[in-house]
C-alpha positions, 0 to 999 in steps of 0.5 A: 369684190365680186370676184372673189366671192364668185370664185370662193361660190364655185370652189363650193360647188366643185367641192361639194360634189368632187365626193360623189364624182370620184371613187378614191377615198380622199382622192387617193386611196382605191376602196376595197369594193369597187365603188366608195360607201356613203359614209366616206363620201359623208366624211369627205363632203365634211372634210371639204365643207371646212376647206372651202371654209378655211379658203373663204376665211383666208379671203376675208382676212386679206380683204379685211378684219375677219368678222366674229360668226356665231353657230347660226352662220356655220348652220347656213353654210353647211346646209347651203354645202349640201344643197351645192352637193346635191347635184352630185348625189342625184348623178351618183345614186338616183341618175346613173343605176 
């Protein structure tokens, strides 16, 4: 059951910081200044937060009944989401001038 869980942990990591590292919006589209504003990079960081939520749900449901979570569970888990993307912010606006 580790493994899993590990896995789904860093899945988090390289998702929360894949916005800071890549200029395309969504991975796909070219911005039309040369580098991405902070509120595509916000939305995207959003968009993955409930991907890798959706991925985390598919692995609890085949490992078992999925348990009922209230705000308090999503509250940690998107605050623990930032802080897995700080690392990219710190490379992206502070690190690389």
């Amino acid at each position: 059951m580790n493994a899993p869980v590990i896995a789904l942990l860093l899945t988090a990591l390289v998702a929360a910081n894949l916005p800071f590292l890549l200029e395309r919006i969504f991975f796909v589209i070219a911005p039309r200044d040369s580098h991405k504003a902070l509120g595509w990079r916000a939305l995207e960081l959003l968009v993955l937060y409930f991907l890798v939520g959706g991925v985390g749900f598919l692995l609890q449901r085949k490992i078992g009944p999925v348990q009922h979570q209230n705000w308090e569970f999503y509250a940690v888990t998107a605050c623990l989401f930032l802080v897995m993307a700080y690392p990219g912010f710190v490379y992206r606006y502070l690190w690389r001038r």
